[in-house]
MILO-365214 format. One record per residue (C-alpha): residue in one letter; chain; x, y, z. Coordinates in Angstrom, 1 decimal. Each point is the difference from the previous one (the first is absolute). Example, Ala and Ser with C-alpha at 12.3 -4.5 7.8 and 13.67 -1.06 7.14 Angstrom:
REM residues 2
["A" "A" [12.3 -4.5 7.8]]
["S" "A" [1.4 3.4 -0.7]]
This chain:
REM residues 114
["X" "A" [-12.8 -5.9 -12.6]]
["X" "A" [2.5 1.9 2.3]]
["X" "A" [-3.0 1.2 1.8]]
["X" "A" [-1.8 -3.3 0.3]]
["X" "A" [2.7 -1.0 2.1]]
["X" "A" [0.9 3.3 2.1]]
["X" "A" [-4.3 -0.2 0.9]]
["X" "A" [0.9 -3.9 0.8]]
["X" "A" [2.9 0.4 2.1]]
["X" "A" [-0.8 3.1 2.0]]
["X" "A" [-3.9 -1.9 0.7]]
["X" "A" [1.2 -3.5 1.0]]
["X" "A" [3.2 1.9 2.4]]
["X" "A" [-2.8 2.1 2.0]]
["X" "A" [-2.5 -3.0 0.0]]
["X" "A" [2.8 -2.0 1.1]]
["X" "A" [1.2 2.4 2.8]]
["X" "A" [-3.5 0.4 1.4]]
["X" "A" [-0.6 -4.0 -0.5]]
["X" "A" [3.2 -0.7 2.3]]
["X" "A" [-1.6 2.3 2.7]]
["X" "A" [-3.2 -1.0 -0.3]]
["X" "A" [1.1 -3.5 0.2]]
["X" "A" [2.2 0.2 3.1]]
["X" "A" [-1.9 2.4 2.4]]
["X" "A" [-3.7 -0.7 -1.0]]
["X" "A" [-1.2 -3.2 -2.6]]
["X" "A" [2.7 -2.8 1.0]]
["X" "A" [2.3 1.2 2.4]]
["X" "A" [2.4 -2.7 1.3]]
["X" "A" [-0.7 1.1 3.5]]
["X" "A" [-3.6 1.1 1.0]]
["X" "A" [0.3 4.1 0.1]]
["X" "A" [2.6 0.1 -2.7]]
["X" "A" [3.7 -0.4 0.1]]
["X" "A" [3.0 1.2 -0.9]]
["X" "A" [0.5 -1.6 -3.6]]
["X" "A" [-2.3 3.1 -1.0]]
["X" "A" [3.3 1.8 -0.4]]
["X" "A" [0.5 -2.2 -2.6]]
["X" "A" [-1.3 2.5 -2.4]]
["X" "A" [2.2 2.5 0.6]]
["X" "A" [2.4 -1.2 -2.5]]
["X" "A" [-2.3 0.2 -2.3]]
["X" "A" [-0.3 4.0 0.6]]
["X" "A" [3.5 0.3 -1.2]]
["X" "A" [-0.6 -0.1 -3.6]]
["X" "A" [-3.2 1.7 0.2]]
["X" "A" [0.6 3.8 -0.8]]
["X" "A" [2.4 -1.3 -2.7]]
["X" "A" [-2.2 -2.4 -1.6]]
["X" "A" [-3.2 2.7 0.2]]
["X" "A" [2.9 3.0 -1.7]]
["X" "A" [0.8 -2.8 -2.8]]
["X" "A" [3.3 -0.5 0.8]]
["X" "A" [1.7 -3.0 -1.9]]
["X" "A" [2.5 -1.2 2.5]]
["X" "A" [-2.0 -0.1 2.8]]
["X" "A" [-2.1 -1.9 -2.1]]
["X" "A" [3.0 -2.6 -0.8]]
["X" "A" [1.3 -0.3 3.7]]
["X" "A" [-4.2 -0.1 0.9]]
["X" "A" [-0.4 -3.2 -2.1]]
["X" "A" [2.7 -1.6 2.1]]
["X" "A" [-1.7 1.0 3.2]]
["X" "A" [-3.1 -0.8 -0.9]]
["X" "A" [0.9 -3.9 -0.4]]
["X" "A" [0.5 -0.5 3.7]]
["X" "A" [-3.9 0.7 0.8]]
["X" "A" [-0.7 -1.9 -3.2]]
["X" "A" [1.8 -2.6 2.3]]
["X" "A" [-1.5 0.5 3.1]]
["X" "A" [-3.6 -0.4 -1.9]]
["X" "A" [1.1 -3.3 -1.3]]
["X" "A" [1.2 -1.4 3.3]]
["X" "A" [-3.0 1.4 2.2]]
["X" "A" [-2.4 -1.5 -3.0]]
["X" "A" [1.3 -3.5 0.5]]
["X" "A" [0.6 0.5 3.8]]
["X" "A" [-3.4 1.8 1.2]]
["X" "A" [-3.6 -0.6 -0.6]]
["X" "A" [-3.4 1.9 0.3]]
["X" "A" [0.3 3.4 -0.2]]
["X" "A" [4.1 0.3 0.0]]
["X" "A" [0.4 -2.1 -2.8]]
["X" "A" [-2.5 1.9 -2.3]]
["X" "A" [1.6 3.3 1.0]]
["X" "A" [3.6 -2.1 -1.1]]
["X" "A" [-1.7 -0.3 -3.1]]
["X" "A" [-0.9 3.4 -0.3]]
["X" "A" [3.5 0.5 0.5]]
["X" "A" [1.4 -1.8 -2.7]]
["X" "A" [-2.5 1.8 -2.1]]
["X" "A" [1.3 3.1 0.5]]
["X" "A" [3.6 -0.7 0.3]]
["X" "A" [-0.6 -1.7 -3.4]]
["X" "A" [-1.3 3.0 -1.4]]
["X" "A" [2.3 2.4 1.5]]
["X" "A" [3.1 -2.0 -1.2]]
["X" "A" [-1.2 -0.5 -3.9]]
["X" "A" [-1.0 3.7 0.3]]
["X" "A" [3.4 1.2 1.0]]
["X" "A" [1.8 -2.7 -2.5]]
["X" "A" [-1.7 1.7 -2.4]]
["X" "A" [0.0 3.6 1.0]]
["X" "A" [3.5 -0.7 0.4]]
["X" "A" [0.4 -1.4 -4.1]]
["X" "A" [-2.1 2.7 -1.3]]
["X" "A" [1.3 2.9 1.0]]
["X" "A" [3.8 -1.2 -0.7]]
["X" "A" [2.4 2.8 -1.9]]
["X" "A" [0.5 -2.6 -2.8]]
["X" "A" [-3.7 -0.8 -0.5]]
["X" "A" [-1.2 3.6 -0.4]]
């Protein structure tokens, strides 16, 4: 199960990083030709080698992180429509995903639970 959700987690971060730059310089940029909110992702690189090397406390602050683009998603879903709203949703998604992942990552692979 521990590997269920390391495969989750690390899949949903690097479909998430490449969604956020997709999203802002090529799909549904806010500004025609892309903007600067495609730096939004590079938050997101901060947990990356962590998370990919298995590391349970980067996947415990990650979890946290993760909840601001799970908020983002949900505001740009209700805000936007067309194209920018389904990408929102495609957000959530993944934030969804990545968060449970890490929750449970994170619970698994506990000193007391081995």
């Amino acid at each position: 199960m521990i590997r269920v959700f390391y495969l989750a987690a690390c899949g949903s971060l690097i479909a998430l990083i490449f969604l956020c730059l997709a999203w802002e310089l090529r799909l549904a940029p806010v500004v025609p030709g892309g903007t600067w909110l495609a730096l939004k992702c590079l938050p997101l690189l901060a947990p990356l080698f962590g998370i990919l090397n298995g590391r349970r406390y980067t996947y415990q602050w990650a979890s946290m992180l993760i909840l601001l683009y799970l908020t983002e998603g949900i505001v740009r879903a209700t805000t936007e429509h067309g194209a920018a709203q389904l990408l929102a949703i495609a957000e959530i998604f993944l934030a969804s995903i990545f968060f449970c992942s890490c929750v449970g990552y994170a619970r698994l692979t506990r000193p007391s639970a081995r």
